[in-house]
DRENDREN-772183 format. One record per residue (C-alpha): residue in three letters; x, y, z. Coordinates in Angstrom, 2 decimals, decimal comma. Example, Ala and Ser with C-alpha at 12.3 -4.5 7.8 and 13.67 -1.06 7.14 Angstrom:
# DRENDREN-772183
<atom ALA <12,30 -4,50 7,80>> <atom SER <13,67 -1,06 7,14>> 
This chain:
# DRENDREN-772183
<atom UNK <0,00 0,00 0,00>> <atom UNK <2,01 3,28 -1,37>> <atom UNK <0,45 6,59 -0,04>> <atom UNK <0,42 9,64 -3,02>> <atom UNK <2,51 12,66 -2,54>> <atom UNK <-1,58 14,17 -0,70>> <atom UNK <-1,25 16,27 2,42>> <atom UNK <-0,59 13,86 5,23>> <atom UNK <-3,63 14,29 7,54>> <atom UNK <-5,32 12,18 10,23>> <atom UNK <-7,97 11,30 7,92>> <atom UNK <-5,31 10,04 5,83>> <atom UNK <-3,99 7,88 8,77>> <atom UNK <-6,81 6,47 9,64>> <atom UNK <-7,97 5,55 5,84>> <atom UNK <-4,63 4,16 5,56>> <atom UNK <-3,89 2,32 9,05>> <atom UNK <-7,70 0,86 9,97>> <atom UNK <-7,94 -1,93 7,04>> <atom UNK <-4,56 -3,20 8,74>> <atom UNK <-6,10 -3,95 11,85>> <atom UNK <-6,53 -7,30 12,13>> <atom UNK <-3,36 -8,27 10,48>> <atom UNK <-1,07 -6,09 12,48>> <atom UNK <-3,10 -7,56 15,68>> <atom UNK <-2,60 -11,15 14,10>> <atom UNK <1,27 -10,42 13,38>> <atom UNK <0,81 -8,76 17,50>> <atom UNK <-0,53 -11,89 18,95>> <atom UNK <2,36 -14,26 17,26>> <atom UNK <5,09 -12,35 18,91>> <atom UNK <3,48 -11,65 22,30>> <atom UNK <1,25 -15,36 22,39>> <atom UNK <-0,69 -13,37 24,72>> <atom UNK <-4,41 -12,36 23,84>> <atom UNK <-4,16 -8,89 25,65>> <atom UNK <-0,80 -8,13 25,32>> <atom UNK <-1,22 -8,29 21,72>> <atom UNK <-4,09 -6,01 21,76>> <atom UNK <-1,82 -3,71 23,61>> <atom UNK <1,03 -3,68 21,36>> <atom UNK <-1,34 -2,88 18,59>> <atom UNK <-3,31 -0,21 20,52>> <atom UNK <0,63 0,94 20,97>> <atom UNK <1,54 0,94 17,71>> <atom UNK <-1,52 2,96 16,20>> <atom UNK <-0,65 5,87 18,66>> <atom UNK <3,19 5,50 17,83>> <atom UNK <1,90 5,78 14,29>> <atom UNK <-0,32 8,67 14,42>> <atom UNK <2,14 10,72 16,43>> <atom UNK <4,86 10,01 13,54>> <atom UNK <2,87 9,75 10,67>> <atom UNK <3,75 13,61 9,68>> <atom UNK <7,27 12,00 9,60>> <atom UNK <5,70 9,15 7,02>> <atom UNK <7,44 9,42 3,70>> <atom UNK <5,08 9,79 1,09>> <atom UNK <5,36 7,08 -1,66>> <atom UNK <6,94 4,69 0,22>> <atom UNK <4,63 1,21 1,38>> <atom UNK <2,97 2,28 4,21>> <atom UNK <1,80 -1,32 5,59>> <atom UNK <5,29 -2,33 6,18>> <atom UNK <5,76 0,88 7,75>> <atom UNK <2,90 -0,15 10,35>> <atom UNK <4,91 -3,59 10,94>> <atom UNK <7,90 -1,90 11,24>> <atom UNK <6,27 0,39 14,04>> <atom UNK <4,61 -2,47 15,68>> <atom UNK <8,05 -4,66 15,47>> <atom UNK <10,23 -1,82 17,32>> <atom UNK <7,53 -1,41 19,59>> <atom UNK <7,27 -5,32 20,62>> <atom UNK <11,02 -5,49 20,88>> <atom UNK <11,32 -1,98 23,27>> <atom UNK <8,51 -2,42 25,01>> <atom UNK <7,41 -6,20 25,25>> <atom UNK <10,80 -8,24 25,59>> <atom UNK <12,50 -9,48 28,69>> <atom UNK <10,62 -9,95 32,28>> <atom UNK <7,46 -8,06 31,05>> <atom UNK <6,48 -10,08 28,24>> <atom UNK <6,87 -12,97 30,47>> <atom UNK <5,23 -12,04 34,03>> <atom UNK <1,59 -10,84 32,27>> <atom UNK <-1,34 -12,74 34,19>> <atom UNK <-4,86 -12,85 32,40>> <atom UNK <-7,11 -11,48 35,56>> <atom UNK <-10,42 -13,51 33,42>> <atom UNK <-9,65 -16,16 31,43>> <atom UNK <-12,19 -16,21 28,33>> <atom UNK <-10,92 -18,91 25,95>> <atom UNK <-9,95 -17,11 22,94>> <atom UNK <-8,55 -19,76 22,16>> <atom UNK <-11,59 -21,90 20,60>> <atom UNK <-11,27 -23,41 17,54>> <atom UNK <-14,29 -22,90 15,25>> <atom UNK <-16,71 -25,73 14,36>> <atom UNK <-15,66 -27,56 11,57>> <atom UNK <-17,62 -29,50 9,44>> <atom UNK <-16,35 -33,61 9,30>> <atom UNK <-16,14 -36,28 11,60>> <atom UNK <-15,20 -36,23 15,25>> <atom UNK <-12,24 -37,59 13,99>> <atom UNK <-11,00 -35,62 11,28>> <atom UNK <-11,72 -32,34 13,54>> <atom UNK <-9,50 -33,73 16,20>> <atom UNK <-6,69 -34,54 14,15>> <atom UNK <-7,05 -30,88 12,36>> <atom UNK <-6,64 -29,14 15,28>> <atom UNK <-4,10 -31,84 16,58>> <atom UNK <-2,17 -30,56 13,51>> <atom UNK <-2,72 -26,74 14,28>> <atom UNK <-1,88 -26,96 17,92>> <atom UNK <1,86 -28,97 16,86>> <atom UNK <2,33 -26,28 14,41>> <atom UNK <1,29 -23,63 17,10>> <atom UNK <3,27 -25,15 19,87>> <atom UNK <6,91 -25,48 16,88>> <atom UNK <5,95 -22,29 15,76>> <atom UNK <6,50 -20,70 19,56>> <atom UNK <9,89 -22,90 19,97>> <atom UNK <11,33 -20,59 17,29>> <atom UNK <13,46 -17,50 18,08>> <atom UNK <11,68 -14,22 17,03>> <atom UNK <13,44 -13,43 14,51>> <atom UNK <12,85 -16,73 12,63>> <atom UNK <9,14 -16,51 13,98>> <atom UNK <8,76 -13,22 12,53>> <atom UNK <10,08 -13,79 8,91>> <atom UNK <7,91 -16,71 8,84>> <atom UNK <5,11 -15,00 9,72>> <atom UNK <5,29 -12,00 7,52>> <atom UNK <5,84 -14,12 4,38>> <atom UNK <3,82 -17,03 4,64>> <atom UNK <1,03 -15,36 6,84>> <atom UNK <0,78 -11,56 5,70>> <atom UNK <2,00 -13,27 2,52>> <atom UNK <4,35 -10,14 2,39>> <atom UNK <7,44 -10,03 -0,29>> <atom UNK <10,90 -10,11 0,42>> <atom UNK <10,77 -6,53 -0,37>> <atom UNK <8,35 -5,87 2,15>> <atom UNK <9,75 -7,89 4,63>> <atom UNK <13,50 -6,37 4,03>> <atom UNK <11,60 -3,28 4,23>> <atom UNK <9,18 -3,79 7,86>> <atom UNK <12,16 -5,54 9,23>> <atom UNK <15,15 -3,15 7,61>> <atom UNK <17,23 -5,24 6,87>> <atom UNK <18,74 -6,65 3,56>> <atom UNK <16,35 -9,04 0,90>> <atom UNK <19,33 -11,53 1,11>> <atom UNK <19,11 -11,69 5,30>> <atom UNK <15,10 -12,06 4,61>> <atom UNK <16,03 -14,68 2,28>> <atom UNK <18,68 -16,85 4,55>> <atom UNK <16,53 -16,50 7,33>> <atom UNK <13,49 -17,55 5,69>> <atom UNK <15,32 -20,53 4,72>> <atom UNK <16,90 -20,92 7,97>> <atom UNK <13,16 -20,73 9,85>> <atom UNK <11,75 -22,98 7,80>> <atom UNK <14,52 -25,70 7,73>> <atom UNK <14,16 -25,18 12,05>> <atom UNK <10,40 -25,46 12,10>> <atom UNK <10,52 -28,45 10,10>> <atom UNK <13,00 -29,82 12,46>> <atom UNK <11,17 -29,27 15,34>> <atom UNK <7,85 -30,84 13,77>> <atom UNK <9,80 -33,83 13,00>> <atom UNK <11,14 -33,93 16,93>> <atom UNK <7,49 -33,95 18,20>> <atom UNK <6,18 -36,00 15,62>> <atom UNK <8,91 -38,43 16,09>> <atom UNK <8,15 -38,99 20,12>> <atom UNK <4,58 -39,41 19,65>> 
C-alpha cells in the first residue's frame, strides 16, 4: 500500500492504518502469544503511528511501515521480564477453535495438527518466527519484509530458509516422540 505525494492528515492515517487492523493484531498476537498483550502492542503501535505519521514518507509502502512500528515497539517495550510475568485477571478462551464441518475424527486430528504447528511455531526465536510470519502469513514479499524488518532481501532470504529448515525440524522432533 504506497500513499500519493496528498497532504498527510489524520484522515489520511486512519484511511490508511484501519484496514490493517486485524493483520497487524494477528502479526501482534504471534510475537506476544498473549491475547491482551497483543491487543496492547497494537493499541501501541496505532498511537506510535499517528504521532509520527507527519514524519511518514510519502510514496513509500505504508503497511510495512505499520509492521515496522509495531516490530520496534514489541522489541522496546514487550521483551524481557514483562512479556513474560503478564497474568490474564479472566480467562475467556480465545482460544476456541471454530466448528468444523467432518467427523469427530478428522476435527481432532485438524486441530491436533494446528496446535503442533502452534506449539513449533512458539519454539522458534523471534526473529525466525517473525520472517515466517510476515511471508507465509501476511504473505508479504521479500521486499516488504526487508523493508518492515530493515534489513537486507538476502538476510530475509537466509533467514526464511533458515526458519523454515528449524520449524521443520522441530515438527519432526514432536512428531517423532509421539
Amino acid at each position: 500500500m504506497e500513499v500519493g505525494r496528498e497532504r498527510l492528515t489524520a484522515a489520511t492515517f486512519e484511511e490508511l492504518a484501519m484496514p490493517l487492523f486485524d493483520q497487524l493484531y494477528n502479526f501482534a498476537h504471534w510475537l506476544t502469544r498473549n491475547p491482551s498483550e497483543a491487543e496492547d502492542l497494537v493499541q501501541e503501535t496505532y498511537t506510535n503511528a499517528l504521532r509520527g505519521f507527519a514524519s511518514f514518507q510519502p510514496g513509500s509502502n505504508f503497511r510495512a511501515w505499520m509492521y515496522r512500528i509495531l516490530r520496534n515497539t514489541f522489541l522496546t517495550s514487550r521483551t524481557g521480564l514483562a512479556a513474560s510475568t503478564t497474568v490474564a485477571l479472566d480467562e475467556d478462551d480465545d482460544t476456541a477453535m471454530p466448528v468444523a464441518a467432518g467427523t469427530p475424527e478428522t476435527i481432532l486430528i485438524e486441530r491436533t495438527h494446528e496446535q503442533l504447528l502452534q506449539d513449533a511455531m512458539e519454539e522458534l526465536p523471534v526473529n525466525y518466527r517473525e520472517v515466517i510470519l510476515l511471508s507465509e502469513v501476511e504473505e508479504m514479499s521479500y521486499q516488504e519484509i526487508a523493508e518492515t524488518l530493515s534489513i537486507p532481501i538476502g538476510t530475509v532470504m537466509s533467514r526464511l530458509s533458515r526458519a523454515r529448515k528449524a520449524l521443520r525440524e522441530i515438527l519432526q522432533k514432536k512428531l517423532n516422540r509421539k
